[in-house]
C-alpha positions as CSV (number, residue, x, y, z in Angstrom):
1,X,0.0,0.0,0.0
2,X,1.5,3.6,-1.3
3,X,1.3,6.3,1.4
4,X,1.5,9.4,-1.4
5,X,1.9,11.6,1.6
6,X,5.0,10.3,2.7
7,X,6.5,7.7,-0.2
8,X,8.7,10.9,-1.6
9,X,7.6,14.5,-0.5
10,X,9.4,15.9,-3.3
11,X,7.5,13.8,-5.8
12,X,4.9,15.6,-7.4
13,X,2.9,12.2,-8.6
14,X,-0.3,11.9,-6.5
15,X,-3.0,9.9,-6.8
16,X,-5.8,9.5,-9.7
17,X,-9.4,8.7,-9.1
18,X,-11.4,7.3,-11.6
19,X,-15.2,7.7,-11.4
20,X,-16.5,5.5,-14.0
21,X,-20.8,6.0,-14.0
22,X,-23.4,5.2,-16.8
23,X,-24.5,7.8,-19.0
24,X,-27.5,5.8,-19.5
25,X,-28.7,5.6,-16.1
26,X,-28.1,9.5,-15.4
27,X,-25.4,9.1,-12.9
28,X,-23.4,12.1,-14.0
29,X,-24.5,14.3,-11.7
30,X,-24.1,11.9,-9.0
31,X,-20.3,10.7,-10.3
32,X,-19.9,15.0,-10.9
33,X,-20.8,15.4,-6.8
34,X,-18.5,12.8,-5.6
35,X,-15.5,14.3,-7.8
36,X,-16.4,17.6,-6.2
37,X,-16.4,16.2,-2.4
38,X,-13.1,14.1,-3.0
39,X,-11.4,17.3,-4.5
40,X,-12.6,19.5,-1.7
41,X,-10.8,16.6,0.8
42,X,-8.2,15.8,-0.4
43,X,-7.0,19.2,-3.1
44,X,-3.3,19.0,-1.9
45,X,-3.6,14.7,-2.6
46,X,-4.6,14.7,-5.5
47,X,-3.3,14.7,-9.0
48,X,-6.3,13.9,-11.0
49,X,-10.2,13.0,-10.4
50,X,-12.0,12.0,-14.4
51,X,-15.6,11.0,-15.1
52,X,-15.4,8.4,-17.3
53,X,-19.0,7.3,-19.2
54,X,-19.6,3.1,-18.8
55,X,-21.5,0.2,-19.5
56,X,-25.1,0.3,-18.3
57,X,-25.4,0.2,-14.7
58,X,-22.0,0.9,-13.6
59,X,-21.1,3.4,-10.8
60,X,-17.3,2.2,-9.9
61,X,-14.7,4.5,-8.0
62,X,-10.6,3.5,-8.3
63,X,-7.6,4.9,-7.2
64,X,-4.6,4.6,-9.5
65,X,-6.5,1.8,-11.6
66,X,-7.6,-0.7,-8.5
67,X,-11.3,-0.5,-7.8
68,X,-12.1,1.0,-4.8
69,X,-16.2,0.7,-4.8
70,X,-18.0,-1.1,-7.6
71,X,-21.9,-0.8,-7.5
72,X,-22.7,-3.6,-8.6
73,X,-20.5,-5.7,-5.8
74,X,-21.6,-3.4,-3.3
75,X,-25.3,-3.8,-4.0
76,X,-25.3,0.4,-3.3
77,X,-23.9,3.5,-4.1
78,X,-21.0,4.4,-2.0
79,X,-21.4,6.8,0.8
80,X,-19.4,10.0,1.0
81,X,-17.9,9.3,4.2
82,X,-16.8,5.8,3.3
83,X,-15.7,6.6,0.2
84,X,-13.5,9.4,1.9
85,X,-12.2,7.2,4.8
86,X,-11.1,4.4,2.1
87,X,-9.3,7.1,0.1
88,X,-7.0,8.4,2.9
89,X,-6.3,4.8,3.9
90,X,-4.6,5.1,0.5
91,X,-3.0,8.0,0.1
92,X,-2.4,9.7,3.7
93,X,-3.6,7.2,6.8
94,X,-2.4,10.1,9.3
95,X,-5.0,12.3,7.7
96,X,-7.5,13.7,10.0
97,X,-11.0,13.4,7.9
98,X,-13.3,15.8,11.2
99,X,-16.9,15.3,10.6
100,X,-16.2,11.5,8.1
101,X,-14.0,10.0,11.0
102,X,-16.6,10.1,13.8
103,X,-19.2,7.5,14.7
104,X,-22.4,8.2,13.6
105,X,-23.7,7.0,17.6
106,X,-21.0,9.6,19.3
């Protein structure tokens, strides 16, 4: 597992995200709003978020080409916060997420 936040501070690669929705199904807007909430998190992580059109009933996130959330293995559409926390398990595990770390019961 690559932490981009430490692996080589001087490196200016950082991680890609790959939102992959169907066109068919209407799921740009939806793909569009979690591109906007993972670039608002994680701006300075961050090298690339793309909306990629796909096959009929697909709504799949990756990080540098390994699926992260796939809709149809899931059964659902990924929540934000999940999403978020998977993410920085990625690319910065130190990374302090506020409101997305906390227990929904606290």
């Amino acid at each position: 597992m690559k932490n981009w936040a430490t692996a080589n501070p001087m490196s200016e690669q950082k991680a890609k995200i790959e939102i992959e929705y169907c066109f068919k199904c209407k799921w740009l807007l939806r793909a569009a709003w979690v591109a906007q909430e993972l670039l608002s998190t994680f701006e300075d992580a961050l090298g690339e978020v793309s909306l990629q059109p796909g096959p009929s009933g697909e709504f799949n996130v990756r990080i540098d080409g390994e699926t992260l959330w796939s809709r149809k293995e899931e059964g659902q559409f990924p929540e934000t916060k999940v999403l978020k926390q998977l993410i920085r398990d990625r690319i910065d595990p130190e990374r302090d997420l506020g409101h997305s770390d906390r227990n929904d019961a606290s």
